[in-house]
N, C-alpha and C positions, 0 to 999 in steps of 0.2 A: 397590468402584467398579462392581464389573457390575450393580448396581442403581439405580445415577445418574444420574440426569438427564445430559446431553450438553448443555452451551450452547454456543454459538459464540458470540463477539462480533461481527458483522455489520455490517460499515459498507458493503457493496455492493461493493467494492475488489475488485482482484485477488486478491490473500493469501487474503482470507476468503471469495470465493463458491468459489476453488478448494477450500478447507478442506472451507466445507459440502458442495459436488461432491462430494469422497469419501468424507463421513462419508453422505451419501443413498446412495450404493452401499455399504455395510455391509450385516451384516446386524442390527448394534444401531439398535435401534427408539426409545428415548427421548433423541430427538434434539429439539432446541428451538433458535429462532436469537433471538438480542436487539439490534436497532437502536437504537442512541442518536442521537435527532436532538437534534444542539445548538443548531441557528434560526441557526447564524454564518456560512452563507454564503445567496446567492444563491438556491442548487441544492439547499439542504437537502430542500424539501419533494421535489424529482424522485429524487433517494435513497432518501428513504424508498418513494418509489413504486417505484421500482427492488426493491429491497429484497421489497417484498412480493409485486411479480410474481414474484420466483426463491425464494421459500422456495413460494410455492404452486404454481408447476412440478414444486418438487421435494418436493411435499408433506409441508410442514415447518413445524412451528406458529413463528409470530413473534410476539414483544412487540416494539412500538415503544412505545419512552421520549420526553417530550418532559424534554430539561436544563436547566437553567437554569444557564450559567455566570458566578460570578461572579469578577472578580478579586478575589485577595485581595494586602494589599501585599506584593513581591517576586516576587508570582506572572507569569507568563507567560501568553498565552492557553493555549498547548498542554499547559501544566499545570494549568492551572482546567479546562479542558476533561476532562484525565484523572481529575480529581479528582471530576469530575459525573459523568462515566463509572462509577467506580468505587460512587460511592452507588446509581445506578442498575440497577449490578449487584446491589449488595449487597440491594435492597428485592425484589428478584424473584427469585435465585439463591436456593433452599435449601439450608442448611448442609450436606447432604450428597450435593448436587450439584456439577458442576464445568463450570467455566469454560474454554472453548477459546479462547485466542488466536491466530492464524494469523500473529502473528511471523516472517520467514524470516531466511536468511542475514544479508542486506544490511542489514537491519534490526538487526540485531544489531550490525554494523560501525559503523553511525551512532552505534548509543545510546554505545558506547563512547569515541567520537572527541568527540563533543558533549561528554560528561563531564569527557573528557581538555581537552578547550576553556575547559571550564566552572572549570579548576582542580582539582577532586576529590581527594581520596588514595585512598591504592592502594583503601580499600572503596569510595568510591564511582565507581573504575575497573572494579569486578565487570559482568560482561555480566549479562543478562535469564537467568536459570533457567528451565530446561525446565520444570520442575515448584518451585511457590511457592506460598505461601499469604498472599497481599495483601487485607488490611483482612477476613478473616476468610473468604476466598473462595480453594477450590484452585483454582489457574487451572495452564493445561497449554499448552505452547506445541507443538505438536507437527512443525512445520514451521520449527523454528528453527535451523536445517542443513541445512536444503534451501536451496538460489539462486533465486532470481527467476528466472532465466531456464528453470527447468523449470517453475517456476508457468507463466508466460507459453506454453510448448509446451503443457503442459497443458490451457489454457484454450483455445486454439486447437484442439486436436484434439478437443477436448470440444461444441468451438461455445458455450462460455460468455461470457454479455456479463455485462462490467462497467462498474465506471466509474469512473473516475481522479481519484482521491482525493486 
């Protein structure tokens, strides 16, 4: 891995401009962020703009993706959504590069509870993996036990802007 590429996932959010905040104070250098605009709301296009004003602050190459999400039958937006996500990962990520998701706590709580909602058995009760390999792509969650609310200090003490995703 210490010759990998570094992606973040980048939606502008809190979770992930905190993410890439601390991955531009490293001192690994093949850092890369990747925005997926999905066209499905309003604000898409100001995201992306967002987006590219804070990776060129922090001097940090960006791909923006446009996705195209389709539903498919029994799917939900939020999972046609991940699902275009995840292709668009796959077309740009090098196999032996890796994928940062910015994942936190709370996050983790949800996927759990939704599932539990959702009916699931006990496997598909398993929380988000630190470290997975989804559709062919290692993805790293590294902020996945960390709480939101030290994101949010973070971001404040840092003066980082986001936007509420």
């Amino acid at each position: 891995m210490l010759d990998a590429t570094l992606w973040v996932g980048y939606s502008g959010g809190l979770d992930s401009s905190v993410l890439l905040h601390l991955l531009s104070q490293s001192q690994y250098t093949k850092i890369k962020a990747i925005h997926i605009n999905h066209n499905i709301s309003k604000f898409s296009a100001d995201w992306q703009q967002h987006c590219v004003e804070f990776c060129n602050k922090l001097n940090i190459s960006l791909i923006c993706v446009q996705a195209s999400v389709t539903l498919d039958a029994g799917d939900g937006p939020e999972n046609a959504a991940r699902k275009a996500r995840y292709q668009a990962f796959k077309q740009h990520i090098a196999i032996d590069d890796v994928l940062l998701l910015a994942h936190h706590l709370q996050d983790q709580a949800e996927t759990v509870l939704l599932r539990l909602f959702r009916g699931a058995g006990v496997k598909g009760l398993a929380a988000m993996q630190q470290i997975s390999n989804i559709h062919g792509i290692k993805v790293v969650r590294p902020l996945l036990t960390t709480d939101k609310t030290i994101l949010t200090q973070y971001a404040m003490d840092h003066k980082i802007k986001y936007i509420d995703d």
